[in-house]
N, CA, C and O atoms as a Maestro MAE file, in Angstrom:
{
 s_m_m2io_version
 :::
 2.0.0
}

f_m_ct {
 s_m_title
 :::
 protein
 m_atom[256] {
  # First column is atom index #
  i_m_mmod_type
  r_m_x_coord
  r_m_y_coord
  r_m_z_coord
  i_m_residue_number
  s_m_chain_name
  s_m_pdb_residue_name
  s_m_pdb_atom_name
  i_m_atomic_number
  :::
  1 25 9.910 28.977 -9.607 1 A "UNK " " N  " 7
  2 3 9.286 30.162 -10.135 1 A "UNK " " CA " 6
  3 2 8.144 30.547 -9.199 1 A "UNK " " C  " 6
  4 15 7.301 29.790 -8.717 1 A "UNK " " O  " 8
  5 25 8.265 31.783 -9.040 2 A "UNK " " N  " 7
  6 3 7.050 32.650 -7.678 2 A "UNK " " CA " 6
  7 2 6.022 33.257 -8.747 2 A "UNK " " C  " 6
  8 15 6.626 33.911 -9.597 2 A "UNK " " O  " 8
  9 25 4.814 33.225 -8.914 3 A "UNK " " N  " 7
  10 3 3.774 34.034 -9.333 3 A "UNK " " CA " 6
  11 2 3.216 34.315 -8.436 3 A "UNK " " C  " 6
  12 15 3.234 33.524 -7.493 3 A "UNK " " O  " 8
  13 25 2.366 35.741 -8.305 4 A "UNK " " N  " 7
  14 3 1.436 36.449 -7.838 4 A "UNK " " CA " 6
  15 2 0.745 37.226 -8.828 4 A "UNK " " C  " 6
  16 15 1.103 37.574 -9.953 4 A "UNK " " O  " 8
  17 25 -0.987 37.558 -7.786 5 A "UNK " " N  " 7
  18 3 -1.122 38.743 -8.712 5 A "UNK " " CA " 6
  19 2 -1.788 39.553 -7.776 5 A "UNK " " C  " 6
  20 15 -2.523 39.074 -6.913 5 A "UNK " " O  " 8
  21 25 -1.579 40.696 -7.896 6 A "UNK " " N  " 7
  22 3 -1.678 41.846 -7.165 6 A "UNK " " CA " 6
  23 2 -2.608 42.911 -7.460 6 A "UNK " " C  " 6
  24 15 -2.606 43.341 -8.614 6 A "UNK " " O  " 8
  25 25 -3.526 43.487 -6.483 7 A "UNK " " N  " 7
  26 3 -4.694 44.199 -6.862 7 A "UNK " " CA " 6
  27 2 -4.156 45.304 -6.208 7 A "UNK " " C  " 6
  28 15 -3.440 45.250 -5.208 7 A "UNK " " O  " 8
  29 25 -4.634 46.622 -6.979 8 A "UNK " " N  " 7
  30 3 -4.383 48.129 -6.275 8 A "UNK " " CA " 6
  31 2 -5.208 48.866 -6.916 8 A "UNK " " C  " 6
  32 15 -5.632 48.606 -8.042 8 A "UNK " " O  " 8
  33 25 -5.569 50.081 -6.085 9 A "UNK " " N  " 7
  34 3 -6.071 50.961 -6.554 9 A "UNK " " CA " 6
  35 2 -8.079 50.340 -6.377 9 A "UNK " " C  " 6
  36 15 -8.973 50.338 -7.224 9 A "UNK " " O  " 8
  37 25 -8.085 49.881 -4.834 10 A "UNK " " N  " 7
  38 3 -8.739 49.570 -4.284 10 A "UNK " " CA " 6
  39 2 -10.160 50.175 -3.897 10 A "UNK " " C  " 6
  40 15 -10.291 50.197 -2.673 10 A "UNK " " O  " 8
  41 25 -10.910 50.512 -4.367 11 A "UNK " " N  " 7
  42 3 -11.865 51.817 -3.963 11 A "UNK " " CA " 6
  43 2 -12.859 50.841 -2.746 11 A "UNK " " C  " 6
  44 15 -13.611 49.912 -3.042 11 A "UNK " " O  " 8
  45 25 -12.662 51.232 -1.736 12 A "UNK " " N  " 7
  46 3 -13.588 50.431 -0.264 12 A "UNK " " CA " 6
  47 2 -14.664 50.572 -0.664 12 A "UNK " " C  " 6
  48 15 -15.420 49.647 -0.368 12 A "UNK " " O  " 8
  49 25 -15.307 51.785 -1.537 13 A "UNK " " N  " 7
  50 3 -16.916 52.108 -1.408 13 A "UNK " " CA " 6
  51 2 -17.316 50.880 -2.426 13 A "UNK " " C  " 6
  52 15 -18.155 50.023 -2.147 13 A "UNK " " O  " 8
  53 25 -16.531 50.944 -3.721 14 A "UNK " " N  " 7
  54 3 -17.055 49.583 -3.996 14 A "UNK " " CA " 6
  55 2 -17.378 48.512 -3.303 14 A "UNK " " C  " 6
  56 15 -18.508 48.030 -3.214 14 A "UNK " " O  " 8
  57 25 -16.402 48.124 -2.807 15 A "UNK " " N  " 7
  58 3 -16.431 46.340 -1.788 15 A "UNK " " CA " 6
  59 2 -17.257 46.349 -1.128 15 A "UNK " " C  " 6
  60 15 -17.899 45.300 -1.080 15 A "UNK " " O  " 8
  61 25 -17.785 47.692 -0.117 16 A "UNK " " N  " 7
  62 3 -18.859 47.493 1.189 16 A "UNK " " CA " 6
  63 2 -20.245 47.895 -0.186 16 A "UNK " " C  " 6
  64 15 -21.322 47.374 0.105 16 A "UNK " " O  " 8
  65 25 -20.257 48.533 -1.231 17 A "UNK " " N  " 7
  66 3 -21.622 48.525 -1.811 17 A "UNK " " CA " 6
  67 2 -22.315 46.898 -1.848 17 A "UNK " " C  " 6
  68 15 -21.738 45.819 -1.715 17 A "UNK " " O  " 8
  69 25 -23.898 47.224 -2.104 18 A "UNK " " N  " 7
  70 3 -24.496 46.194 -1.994 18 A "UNK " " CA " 6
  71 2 -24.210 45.083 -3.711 18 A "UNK " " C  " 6
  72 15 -24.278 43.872 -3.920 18 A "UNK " " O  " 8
  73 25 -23.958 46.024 -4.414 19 A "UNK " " N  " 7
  74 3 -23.348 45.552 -5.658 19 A "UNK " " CA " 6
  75 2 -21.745 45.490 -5.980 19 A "UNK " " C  " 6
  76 15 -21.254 45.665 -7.095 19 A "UNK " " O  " 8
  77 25 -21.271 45.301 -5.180 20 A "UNK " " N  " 7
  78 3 -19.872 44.966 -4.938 20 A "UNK " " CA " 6
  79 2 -19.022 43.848 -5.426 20 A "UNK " " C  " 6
  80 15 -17.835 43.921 -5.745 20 A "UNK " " O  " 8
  81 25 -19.701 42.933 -5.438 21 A "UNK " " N  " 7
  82 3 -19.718 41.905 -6.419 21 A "UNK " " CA " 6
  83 2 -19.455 42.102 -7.849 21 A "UNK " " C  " 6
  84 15 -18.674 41.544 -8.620 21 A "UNK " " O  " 8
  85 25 -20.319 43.051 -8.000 22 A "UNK " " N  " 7
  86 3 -20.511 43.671 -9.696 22 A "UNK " " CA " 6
  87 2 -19.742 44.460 -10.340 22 A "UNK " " C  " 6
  88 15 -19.477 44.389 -11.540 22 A "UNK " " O  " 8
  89 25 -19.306 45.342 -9.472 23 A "UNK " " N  " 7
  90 3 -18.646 46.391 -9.406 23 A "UNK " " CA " 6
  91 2 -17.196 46.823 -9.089 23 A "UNK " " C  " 6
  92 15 -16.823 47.967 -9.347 23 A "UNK " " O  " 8
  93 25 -16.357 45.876 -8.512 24 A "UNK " " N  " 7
  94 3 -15.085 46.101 -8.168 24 A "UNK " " CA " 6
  95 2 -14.547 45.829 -9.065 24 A "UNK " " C  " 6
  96 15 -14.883 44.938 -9.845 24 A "UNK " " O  " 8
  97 25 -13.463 46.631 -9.167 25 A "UNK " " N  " 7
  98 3 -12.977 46.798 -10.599 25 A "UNK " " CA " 6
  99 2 -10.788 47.171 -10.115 25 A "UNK " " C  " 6
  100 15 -9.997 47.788 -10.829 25 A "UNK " " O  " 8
  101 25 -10.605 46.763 -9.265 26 A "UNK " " N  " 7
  102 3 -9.373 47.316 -9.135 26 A "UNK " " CA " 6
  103 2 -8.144 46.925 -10.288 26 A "UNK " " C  " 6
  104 15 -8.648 46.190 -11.138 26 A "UNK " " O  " 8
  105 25 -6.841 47.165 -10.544 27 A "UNK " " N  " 7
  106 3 -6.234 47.651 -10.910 27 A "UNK " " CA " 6
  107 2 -4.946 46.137 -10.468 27 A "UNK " " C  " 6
  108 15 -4.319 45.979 -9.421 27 A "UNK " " O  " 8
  109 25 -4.949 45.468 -11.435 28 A "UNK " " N  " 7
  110 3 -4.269 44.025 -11.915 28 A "UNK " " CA " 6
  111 2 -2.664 44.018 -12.221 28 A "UNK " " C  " 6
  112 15 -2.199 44.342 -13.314 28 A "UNK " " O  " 8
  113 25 -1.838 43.577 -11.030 29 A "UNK " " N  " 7
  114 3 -0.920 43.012 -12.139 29 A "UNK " " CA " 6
  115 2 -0.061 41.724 -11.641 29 A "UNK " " C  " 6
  116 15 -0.283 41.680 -10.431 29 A "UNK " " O  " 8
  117 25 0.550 40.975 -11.877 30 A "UNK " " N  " 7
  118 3 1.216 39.899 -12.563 30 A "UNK " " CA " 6
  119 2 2.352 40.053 -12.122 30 A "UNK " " C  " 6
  120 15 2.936 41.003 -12.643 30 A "UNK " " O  " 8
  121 25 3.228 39.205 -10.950 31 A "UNK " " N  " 7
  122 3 4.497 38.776 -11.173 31 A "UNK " " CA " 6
  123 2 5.159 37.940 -11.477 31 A "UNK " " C  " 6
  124 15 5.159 37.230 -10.472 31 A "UNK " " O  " 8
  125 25 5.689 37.537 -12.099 32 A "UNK " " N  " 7
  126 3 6.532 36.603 -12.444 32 A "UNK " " CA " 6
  127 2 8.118 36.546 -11.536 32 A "UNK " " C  " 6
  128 15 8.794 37.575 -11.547 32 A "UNK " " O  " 8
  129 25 8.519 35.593 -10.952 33 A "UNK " " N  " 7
  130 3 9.835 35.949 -9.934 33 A "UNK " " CA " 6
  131 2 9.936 37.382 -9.318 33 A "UNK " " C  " 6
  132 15 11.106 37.681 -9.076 33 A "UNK " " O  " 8
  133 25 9.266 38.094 -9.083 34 A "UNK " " N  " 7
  134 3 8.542 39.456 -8.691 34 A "UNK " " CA " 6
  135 2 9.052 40.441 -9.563 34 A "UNK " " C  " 6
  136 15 9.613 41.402 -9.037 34 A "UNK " " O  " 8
  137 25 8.959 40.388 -10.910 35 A "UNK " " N  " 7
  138 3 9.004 41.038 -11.987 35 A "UNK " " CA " 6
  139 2 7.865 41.201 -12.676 35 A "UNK " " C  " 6
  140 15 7.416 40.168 -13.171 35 A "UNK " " O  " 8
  141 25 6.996 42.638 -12.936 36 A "UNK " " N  " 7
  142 3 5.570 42.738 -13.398 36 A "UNK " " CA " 6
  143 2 5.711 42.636 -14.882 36 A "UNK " " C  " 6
  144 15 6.112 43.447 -15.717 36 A "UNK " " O  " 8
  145 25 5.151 41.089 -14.998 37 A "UNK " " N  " 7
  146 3 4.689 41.008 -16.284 37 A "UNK " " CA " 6
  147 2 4.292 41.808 -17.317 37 A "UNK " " C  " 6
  148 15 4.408 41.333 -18.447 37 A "UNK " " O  " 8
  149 25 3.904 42.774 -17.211 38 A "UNK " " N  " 7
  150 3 3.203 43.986 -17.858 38 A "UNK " " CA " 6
  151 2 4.219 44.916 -17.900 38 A "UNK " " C  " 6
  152 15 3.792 45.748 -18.701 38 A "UNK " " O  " 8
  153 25 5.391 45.312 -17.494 39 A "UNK " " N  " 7
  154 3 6.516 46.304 -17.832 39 A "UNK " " CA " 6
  155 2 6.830 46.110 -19.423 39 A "UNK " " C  " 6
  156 15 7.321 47.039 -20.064 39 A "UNK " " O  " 8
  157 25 6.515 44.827 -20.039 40 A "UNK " " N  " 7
  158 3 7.030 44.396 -21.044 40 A "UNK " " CA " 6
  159 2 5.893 45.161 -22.182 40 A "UNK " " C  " 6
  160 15 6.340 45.379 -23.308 40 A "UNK " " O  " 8
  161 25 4.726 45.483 -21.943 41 A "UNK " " N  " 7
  162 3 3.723 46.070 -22.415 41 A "UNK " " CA " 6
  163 2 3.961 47.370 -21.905 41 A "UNK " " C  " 6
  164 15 2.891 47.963 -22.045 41 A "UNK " " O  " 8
  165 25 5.027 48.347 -21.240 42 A "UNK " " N  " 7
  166 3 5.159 49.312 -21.279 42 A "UNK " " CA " 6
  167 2 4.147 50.011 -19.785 42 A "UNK " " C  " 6
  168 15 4.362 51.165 -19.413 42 A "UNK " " O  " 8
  169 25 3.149 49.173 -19.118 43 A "UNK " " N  " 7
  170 3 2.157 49.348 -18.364 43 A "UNK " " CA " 6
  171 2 2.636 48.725 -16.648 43 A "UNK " " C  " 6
  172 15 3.487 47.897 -16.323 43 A "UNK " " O  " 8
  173 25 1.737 49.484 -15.875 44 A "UNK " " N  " 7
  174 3 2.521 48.719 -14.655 44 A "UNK " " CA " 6
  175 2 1.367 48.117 -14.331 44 A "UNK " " C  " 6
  176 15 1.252 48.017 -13.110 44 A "UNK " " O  " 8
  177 25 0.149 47.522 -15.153 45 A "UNK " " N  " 7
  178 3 -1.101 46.919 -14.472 45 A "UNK " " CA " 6
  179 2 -2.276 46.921 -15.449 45 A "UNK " " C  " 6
  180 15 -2.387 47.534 -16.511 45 A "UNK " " O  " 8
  181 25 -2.770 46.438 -15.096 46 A "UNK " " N  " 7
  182 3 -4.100 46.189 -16.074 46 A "UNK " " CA " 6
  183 2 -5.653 47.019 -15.266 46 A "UNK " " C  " 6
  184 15 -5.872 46.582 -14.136 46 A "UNK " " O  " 8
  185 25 -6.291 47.714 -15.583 47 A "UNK " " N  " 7
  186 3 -7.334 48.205 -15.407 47 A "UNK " " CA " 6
  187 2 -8.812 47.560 -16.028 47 A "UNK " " C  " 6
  188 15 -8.912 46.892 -17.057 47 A "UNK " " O  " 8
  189 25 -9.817 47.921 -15.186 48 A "UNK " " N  " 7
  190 3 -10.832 47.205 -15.452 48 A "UNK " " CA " 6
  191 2 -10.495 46.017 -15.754 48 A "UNK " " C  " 6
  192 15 -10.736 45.615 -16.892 48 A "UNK " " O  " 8
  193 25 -9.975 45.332 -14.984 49 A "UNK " " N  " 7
  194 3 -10.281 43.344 -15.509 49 A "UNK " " CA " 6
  195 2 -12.051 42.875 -15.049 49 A "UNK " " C  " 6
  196 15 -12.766 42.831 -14.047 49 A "UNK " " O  " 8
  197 25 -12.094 42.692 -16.000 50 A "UNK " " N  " 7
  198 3 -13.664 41.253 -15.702 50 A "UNK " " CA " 6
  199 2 -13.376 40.390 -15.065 50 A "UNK " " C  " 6
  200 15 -13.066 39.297 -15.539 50 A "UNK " " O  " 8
  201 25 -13.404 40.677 -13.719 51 A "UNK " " N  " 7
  202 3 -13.346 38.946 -12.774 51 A "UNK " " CA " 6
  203 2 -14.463 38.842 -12.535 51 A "UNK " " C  " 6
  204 15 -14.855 37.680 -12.426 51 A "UNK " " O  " 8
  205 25 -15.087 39.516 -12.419 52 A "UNK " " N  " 7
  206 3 -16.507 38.656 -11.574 52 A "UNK " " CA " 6
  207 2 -17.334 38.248 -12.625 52 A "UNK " " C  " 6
  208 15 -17.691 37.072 -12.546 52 A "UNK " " O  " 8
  209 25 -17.868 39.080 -13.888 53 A "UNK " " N  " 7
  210 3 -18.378 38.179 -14.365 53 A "UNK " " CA " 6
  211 2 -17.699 36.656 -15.366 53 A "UNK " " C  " 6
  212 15 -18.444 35.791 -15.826 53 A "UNK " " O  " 8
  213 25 -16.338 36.654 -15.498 54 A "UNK " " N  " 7
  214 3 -16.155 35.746 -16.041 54 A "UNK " " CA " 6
  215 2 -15.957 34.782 -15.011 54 A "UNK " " C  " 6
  216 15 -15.841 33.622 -15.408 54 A "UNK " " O  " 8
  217 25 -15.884 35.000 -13.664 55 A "UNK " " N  " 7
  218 3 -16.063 34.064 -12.320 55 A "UNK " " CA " 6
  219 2 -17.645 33.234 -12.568 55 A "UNK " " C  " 6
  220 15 -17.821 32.055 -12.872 55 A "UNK " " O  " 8
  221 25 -18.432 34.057 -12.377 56 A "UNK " " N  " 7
  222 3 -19.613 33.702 -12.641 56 A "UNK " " CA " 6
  223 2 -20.071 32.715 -13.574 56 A "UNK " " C  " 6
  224 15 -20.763 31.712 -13.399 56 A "UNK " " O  " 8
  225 25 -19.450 33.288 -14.784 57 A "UNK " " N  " 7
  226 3 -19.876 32.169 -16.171 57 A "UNK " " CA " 6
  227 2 -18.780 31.189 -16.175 57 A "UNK " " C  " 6
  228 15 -18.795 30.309 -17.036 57 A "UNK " " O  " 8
  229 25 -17.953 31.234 -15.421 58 A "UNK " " N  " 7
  230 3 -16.803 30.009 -15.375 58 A "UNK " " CA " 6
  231 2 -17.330 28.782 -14.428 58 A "UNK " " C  " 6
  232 15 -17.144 27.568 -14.504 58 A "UNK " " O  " 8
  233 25 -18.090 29.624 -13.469 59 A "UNK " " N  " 7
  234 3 -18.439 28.572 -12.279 59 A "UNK " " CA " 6
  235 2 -20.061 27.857 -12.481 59 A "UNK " " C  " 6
  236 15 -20.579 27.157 -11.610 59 A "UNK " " O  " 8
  237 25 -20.755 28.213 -13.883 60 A "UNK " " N  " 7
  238 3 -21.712 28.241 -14.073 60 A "UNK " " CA " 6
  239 2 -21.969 26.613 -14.569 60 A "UNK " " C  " 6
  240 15 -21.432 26.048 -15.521 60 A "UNK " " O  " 8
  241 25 -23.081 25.992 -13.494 61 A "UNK " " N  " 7
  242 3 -23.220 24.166 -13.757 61 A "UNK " " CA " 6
  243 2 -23.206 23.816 -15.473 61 A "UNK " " C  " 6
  244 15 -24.171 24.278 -16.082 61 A "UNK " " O  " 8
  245 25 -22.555 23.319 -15.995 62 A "UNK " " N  " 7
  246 3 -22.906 22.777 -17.348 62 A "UNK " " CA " 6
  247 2 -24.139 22.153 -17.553 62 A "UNK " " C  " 6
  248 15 -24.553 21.461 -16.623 62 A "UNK " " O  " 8
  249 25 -24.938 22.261 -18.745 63 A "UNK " " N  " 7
  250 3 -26.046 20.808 -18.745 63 A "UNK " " CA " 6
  251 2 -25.023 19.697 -19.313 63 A "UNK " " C  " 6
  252 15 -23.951 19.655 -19.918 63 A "UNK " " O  " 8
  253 25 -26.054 18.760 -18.723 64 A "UNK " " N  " 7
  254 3 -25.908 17.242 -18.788 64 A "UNK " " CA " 6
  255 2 -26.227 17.036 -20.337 64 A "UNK " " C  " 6
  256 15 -26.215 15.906 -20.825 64 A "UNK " " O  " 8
  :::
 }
 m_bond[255] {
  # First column is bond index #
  i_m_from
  i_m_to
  i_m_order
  :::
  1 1 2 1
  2 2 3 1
  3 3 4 2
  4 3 5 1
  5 5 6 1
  6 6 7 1
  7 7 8 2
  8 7 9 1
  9 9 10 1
  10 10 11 1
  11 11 12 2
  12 11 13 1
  13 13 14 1
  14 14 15 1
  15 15 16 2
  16 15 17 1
  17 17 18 1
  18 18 19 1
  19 19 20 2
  20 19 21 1
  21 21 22 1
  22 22 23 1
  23 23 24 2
  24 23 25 1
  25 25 26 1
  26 26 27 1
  27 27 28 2
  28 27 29 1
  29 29 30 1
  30 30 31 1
  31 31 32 2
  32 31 33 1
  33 33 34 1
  34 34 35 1
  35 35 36 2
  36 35 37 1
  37 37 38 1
  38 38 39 1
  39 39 40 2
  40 39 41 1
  41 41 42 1
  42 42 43 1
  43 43 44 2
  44 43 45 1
  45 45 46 1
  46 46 47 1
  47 47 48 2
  48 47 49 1
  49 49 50 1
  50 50 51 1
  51 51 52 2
  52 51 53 1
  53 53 54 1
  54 54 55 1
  55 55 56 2
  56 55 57 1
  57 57 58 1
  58 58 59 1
  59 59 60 2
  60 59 61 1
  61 61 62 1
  62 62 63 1
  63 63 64 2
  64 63 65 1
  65 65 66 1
  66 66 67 1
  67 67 68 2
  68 67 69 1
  69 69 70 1
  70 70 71 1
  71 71 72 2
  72 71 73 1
  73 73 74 1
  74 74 75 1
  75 75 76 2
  76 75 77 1
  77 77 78 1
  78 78 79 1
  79 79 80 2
  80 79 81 1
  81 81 82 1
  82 82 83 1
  83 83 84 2
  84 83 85 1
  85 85 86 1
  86 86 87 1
  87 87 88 2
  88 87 89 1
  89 89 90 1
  90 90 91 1
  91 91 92 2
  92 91 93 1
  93 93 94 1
  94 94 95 1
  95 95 96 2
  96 95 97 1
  97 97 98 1
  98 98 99 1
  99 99 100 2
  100 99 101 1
  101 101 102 1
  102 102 103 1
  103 103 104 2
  104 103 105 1
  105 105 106 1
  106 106 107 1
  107 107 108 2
  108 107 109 1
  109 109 110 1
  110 110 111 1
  111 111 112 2
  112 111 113 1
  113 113 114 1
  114 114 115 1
  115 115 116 2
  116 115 117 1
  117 117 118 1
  118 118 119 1
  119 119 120 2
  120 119 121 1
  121 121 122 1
  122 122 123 1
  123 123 124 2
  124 123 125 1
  125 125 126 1
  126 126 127 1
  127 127 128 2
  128 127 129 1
  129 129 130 1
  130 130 131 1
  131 131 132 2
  132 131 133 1
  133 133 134 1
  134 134 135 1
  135 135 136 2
  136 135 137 1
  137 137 138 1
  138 138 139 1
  139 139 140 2
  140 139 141 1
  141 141 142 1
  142 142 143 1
  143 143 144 2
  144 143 145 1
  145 145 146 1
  146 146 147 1
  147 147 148 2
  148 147 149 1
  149 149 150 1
  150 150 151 1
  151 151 152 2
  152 151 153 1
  153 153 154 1
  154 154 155 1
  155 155 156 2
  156 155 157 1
  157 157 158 1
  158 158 159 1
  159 159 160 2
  160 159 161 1
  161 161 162 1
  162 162 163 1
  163 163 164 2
  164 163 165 1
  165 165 166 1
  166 166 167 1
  167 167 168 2
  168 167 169 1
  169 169 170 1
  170 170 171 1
  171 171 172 2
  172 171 173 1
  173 173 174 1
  174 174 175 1
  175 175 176 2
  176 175 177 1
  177 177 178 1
  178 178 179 1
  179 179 180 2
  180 179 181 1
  181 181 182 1
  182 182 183 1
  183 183 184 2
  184 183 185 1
  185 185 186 1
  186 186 187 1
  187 187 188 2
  188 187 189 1
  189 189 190 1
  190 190 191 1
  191 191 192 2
  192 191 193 1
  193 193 194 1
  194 194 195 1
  195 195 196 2
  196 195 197 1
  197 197 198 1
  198 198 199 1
  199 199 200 2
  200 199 201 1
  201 201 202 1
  202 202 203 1
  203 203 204 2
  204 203 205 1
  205 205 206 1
  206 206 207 1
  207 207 208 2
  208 207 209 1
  209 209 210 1
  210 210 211 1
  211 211 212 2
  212 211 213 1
  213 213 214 1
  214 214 215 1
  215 215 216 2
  216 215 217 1
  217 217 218 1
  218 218 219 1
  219 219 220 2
  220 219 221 1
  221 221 222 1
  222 222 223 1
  223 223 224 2
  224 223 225 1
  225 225 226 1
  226 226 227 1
  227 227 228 2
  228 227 229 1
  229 229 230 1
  230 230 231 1
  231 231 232 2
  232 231 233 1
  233 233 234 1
  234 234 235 1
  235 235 236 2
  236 235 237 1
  237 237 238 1
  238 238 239 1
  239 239 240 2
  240 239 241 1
  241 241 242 1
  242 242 243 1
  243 243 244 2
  244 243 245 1
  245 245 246 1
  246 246 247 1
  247 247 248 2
  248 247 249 1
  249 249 250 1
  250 250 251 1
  251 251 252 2
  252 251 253 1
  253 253 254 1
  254 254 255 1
  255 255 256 2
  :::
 }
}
């Protein structure tokens, strides 16, 4: 089984902004054996995903 996931709908001005980090927001989807997961939801992609901040609070040290 092949998964990917695939970003589009790329806006550059985001990525080179100084808040770019914060701010990129592209356009998500999911293959499965290169079949988009999301056809099944009628959609060819997911918009606005939260990666960065759930990157952030995922990578965030636990206390002891």
């Amino acid at each position: 089984m092949t998964c990917r996931f695939i970003l589009s709908e790329v806006v550059e001005d985001q990525v080179a902004d100084d808040e770019g980090y914060s701010i990129f927001e592209p356009t998500l989807a999911f293959e499965i054996n290169r079949k988009n997961a999301f056809h099944a939801l009628g959609i060819e992609g997911r918009k606005s995903t939260v990666t960065m901040p759930f990157r952030e609070e995922a990578l965030e040290e636990q206390p002891e």
